[in-house]
N, C-alpha and C positions, 0 to 999 in steps of 0.2 A: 789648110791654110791656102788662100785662093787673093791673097796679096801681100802686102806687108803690112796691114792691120785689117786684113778680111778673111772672115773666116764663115764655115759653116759645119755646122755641128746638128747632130739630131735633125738633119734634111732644111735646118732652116739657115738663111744666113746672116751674118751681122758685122758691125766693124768695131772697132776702138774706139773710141770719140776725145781725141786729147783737150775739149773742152770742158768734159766734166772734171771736178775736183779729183777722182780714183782714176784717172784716164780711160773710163770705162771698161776697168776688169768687174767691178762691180756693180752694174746697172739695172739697177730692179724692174727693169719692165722684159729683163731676160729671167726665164725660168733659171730655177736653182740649178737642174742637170743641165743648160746649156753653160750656165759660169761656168761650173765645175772641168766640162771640156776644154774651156780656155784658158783654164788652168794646170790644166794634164802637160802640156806641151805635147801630145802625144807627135805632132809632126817632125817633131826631132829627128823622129826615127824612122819615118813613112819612106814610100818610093818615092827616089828620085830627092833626098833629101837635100842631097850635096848642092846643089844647082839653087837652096832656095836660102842657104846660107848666112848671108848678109842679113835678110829677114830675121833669121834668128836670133844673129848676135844683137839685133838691135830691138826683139823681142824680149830678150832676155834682161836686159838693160831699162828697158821700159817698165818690164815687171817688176825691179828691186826698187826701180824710182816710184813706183805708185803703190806697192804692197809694201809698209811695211810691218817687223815683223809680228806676230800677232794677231790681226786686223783683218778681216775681212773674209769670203767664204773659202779664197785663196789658200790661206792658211787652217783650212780644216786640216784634221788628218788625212782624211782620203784622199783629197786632191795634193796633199803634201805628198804622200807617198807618192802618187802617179810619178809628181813633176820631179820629185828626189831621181828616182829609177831612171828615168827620159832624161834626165840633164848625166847621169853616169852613165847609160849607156849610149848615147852622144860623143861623150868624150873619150871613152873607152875606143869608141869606133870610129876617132881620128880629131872630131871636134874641137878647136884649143876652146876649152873654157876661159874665158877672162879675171883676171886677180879677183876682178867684185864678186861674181859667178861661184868663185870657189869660196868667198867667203860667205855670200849669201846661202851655197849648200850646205856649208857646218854650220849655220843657225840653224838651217831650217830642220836638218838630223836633229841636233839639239831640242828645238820646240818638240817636234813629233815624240822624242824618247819620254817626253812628261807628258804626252797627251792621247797614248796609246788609247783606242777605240777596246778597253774589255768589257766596258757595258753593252757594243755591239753584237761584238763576236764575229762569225760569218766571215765572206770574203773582205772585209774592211779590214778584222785584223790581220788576216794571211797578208795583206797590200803594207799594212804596216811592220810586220816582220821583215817583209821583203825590201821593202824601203831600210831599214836597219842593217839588215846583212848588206846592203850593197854598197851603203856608204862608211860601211865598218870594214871591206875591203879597200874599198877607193880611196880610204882615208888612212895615214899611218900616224898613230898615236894613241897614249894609254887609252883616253876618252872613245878613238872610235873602237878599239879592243870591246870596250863597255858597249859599243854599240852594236856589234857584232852578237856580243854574248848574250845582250837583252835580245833579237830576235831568234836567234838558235834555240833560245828558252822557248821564247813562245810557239815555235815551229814544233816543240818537241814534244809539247805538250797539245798545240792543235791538229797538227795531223793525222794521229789514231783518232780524233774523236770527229774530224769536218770531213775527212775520207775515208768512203764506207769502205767495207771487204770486200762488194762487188765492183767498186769503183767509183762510184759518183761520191759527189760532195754531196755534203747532207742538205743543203739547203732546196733542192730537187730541181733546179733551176735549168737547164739543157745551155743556156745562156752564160751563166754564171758559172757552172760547171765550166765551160769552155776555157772560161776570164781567167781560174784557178788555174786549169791546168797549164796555160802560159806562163802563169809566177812559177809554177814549178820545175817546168820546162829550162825560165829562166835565170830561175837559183840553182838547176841542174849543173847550169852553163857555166856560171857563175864559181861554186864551189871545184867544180873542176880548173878551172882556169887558175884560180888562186892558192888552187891547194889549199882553200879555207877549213874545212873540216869533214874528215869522210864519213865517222857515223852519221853526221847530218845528210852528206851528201848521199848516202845508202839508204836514209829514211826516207830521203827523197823519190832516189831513182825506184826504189820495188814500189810506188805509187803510178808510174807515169803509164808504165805499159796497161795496167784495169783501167788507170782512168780514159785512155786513149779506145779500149774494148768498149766500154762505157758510151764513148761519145758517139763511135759509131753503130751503136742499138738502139740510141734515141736520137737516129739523125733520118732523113729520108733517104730515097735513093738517089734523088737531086743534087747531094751531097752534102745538105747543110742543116740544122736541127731543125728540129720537132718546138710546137708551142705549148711548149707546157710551164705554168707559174708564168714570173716575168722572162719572157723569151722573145727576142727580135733579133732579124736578121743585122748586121750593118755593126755592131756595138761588137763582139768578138770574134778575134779573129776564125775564120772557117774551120772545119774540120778536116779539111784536105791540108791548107796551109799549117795547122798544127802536129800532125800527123807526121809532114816534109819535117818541120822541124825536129821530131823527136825522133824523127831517123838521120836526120844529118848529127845529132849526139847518140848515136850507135843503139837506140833503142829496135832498130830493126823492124819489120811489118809489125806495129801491133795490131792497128787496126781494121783487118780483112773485114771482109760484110759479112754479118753472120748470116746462116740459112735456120729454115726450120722455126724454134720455138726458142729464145733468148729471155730468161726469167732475170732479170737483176733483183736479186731476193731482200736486200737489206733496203734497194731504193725502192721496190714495189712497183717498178714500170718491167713494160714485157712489148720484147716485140715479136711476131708472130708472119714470117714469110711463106707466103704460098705460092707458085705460079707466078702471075704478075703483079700480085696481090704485097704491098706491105702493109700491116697494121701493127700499130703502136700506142697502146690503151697503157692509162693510168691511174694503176691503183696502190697508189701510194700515200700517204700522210702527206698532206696541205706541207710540211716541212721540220724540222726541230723543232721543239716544243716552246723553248724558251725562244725560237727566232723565227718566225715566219711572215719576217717581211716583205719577201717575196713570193707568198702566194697567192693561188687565184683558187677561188671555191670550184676546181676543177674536177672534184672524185669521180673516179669511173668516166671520163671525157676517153676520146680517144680521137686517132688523124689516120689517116687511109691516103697511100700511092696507089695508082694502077701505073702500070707498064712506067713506069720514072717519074709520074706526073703527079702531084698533087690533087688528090679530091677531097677529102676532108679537111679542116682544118679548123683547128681553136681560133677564136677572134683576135689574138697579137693583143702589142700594148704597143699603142702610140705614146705615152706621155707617163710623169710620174706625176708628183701631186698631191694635193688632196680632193681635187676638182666633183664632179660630177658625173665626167667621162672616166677619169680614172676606175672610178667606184663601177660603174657600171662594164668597163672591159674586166677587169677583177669578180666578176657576178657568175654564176653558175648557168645563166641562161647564154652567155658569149660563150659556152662551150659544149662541145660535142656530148650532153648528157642530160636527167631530166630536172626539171623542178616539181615544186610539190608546193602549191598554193600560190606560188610566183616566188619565193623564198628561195635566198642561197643556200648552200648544201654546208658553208663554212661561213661564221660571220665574220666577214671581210669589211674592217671599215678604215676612215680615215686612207694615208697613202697607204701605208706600209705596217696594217694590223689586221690581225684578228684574234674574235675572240672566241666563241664555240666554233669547237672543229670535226669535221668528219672522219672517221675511224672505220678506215677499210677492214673487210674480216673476210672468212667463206672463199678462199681464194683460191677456187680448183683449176687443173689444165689437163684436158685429154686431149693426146694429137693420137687420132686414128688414121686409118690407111690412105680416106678421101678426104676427112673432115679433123679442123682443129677446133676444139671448144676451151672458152674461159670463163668461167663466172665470178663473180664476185659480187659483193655488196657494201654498203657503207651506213651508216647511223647517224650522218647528219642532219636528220629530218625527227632525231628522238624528242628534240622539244615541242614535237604537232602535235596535236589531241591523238592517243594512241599510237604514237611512239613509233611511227612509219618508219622500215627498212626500203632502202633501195637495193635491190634485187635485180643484176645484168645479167645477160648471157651473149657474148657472140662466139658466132660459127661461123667459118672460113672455111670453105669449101672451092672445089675449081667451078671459077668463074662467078662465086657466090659468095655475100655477105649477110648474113643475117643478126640483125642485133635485137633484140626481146629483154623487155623490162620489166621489171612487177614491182608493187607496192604494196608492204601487207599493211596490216590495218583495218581501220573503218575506209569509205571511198573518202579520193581526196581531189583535189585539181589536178590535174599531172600532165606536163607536158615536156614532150624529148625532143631535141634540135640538133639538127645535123648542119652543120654550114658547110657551104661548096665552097671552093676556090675560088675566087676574082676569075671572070672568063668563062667561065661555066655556065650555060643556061639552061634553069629547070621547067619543064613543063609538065602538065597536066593535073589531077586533082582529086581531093577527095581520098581516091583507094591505089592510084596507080600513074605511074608518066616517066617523064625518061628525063635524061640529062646530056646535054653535048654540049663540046666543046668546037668551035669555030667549024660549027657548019655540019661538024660528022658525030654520031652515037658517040654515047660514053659510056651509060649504062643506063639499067631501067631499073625503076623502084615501085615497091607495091608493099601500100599499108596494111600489111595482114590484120594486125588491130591495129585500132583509132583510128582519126581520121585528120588527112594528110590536110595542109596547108603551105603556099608557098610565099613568103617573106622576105624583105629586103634587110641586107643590114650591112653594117661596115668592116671590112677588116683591115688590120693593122701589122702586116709583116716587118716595119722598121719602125723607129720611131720617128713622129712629126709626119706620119704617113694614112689617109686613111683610104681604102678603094671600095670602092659600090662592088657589093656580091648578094648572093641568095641564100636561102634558107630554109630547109624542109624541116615545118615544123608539126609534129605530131600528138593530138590532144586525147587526152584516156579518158573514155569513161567509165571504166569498170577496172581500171586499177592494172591495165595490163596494157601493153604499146609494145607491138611487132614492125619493125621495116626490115623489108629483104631487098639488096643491091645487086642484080643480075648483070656482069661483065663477058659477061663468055662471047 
């Protein structure tokens, strides 16, 4: 909130307009995820709230006078839930809510209890649980008792199946993971405070310390996630600030940086520390079967630190959508891995679907004394004429990255792409060239097979953001594509 009706969301800014007839909470020339921000209230609760106060209460007052209730993308559930939780932990956190305020939160508990998101599932319903428990404390009466005990239900029955046993959320999101782990954090908070209910609250707590392990295996050594699925910087909160949190509720270190070789077995992501070396490959299922709206035809992709710094990286997601762009940062060639005819590896359509999906197998790991190796492969290419497997292998060795690919088959198109970092600049051509950053070495690369080309493309580490970077891209003719990363 950057006034008292200006706001910016997803990097872009906007205002209220009390000329339109909805006083412009609902303005269709704003995309659906920026309404949806202006609906969260998420600054209720930001730094420095206190000071902006006045704003609020007269934000608050604005919104019951121009939503009402039922009507508009306002009253979705998800963004119901955001605003539910933010207007309670507000007033929880000294905020006087106003007579109207507290009557407009028992509707809005109310509408949400009949409109629970089960045909989503995913982090939508965990938000809508959350939303339930909070105003089934905050609220004293038979009805919110009812509202309490409808999300305890659903909590009790979603978190053995949306939190894995190595920790992640099932939806494989680094992003979304994060988002979860904050409701849980905050119904941690929550049931302790209230003495609301301890089985729940013990369901809760033995979840937070994996998922907190979890976050920091697929995070960089910069401190903040990896791009895999929908993942962007800016949308939740960090993994250092998450972390502080679940150790000021006595969760204690969970999250030290692992060394060595981190297999997260039920999500299929691994990360792999050598030296100065991080790498964090992904060979996991596109996502739940029944829910993969957050993926990106990303199988076998991976992202590369040197010495704390970003070198590889997946292309990010600027936008949601149905768009063009959408479609295309969603596509298997925006990510660190190969195509086969120009084809995605997962068929990724519309915003938030797909429909053939790749199926990681062959999943070995040798860590020897100088050398780690992983291979894997995946079957999203079995609808080509003979039924192509992709076939990976890297090896991390000191000072050395080698990634080697095969395609069995008859020969097909094949090409593998490595995107650098925004700042990075590649040189050279064909078989061999280097990469530096602002002036000095970074590393050198040498196409053992195929042959090298260098490409421009965008990348998207937040949303509403896109930045000019490069791209080594690698074309096979004979069904086989070697690049080796020389850092030493």
């Amino acid at each position: 909130m950057t006034g008292p009706s200006a706001f910016t969301f997803l990097n872009e800014g906007g205002l209220l307009d009390p000329h339109q007839a909805d006083g412009g909470w609902d303005d269709p020339a704003r995309s659906k995820l920026w309404r949806y921000n202006l609906h969260y209230f998420d600054d209720l609760n930001a730094e420095h709230a206190d000071a902006r106060r006045d704003w609020h209460l007269a934000l608050i007052r604005d919104w019951i006078r121009h939503n009402p209730p039922g009507q508009g993308t306002g009253w979705e559930p998800f963004p119901t839930s955001l605003r539910i939780v933010n207007w309670i932990k507000a007033a929880l956190g000294g905020f006087a809510l106003p007579a109207d305020a507290l009557v407009s939160l028992a509707i809005q508990t109310r509408w949400l209890s009949r409109q629970v998101e089960h045909h989503l599932s995913g982090n939508h319903l965990l938000a809508n649980a959350k939303a339930l428990c909070f105003a089934g404390v905050f609220f004293q009466s038979a009805e919110a008792d009812g509202w309490f005990k409808q999300g305890r239900q659903i909590l009790q029955r979603q978190l053995p199946a949306q939190i894995l046993p190595d920790g992640g959320h099932y939806e494989l999101s680094p992003m979304y993971h994060a988002l979860v782990l904050e409701d849980l954090l905050d119904l941690a908070n929550l049931t302790r405070c209230f003495g609301a209910d301890d089985a729940l609250r013990r369901q809760i707590e033995a979840r937070i310390g994996p998922m907190c392990a979890w976050l920091k295996a697929l995070g960089h050594p910069d401190g903040d996630i990896a791009f895999f699925n929908d993942a962007v910087l800016g949308i939740a909160p960090a993994p250092t600030a998450l972390n502080a949190y679940a150790e000021r509720l006595g969760f204690g270190s969970a999250a030290t940086t692992p060394t060595g070789v981190t297999h997260l077995k039920q999500s299929g992501y691994l990360r792999v520390a050598r030296g100065s070396a991080v790498l964090l490959i992904d060979a996991a299922k596109v996502g739940p079967e029944h829910q993969p709206g957050h993926a990106h035809a990303d199988t076998l992709s991976f992202e590369l630190s040197l010495d704390n710094k970003r070198v590889l990286v997946n292309s990010g997601t600027s936008e949601y959508g149905t768009g063009p762009e959408r479609l295309r940062q969603r596509g298997t060639a925006a990510h660190n891995t190969l195509t086969i005819n120009g084809r995605n590896s997962s068929e990724v359509w519309s915003g938030f679907r797909v429909g053939r999906r790749a199926y990681p197998r062959d999943l070995h790991i040798v860590q020897g004394e100088h050398d780690t190796y992983v291979t894997a492969s995946h079957d999203g290419y079995r609808f080509l004429p003979g039924s192509p497997l992709h076939h990976r292998r890297w090896r991390l060795g000191a000072g050395m990255l080698t990634i080697q690919d095969g395609v069995s088959g008859p020969l097909q198109q094949t090409e593998a792409r490595y995107h650098f970092a925004p700042g990075i600049q590649l040189h050279g051509h064909d078989k061999c060239g280097f990469a530096e950053q602002d002036g000095c070495l970074l590393l050198r690369w040498e196409a053992v097979e195929g042959c090298a080309r260098i490409e421009q493309y965008t990348h998207h580490p937040r949303f509403g953001v896109s930045l000019p970077a490069q791209c080594l891209t690698l074309a096979c003719a004979t069904n086989r594509a070697t690049l080796r990363l020389i850092f030493a």
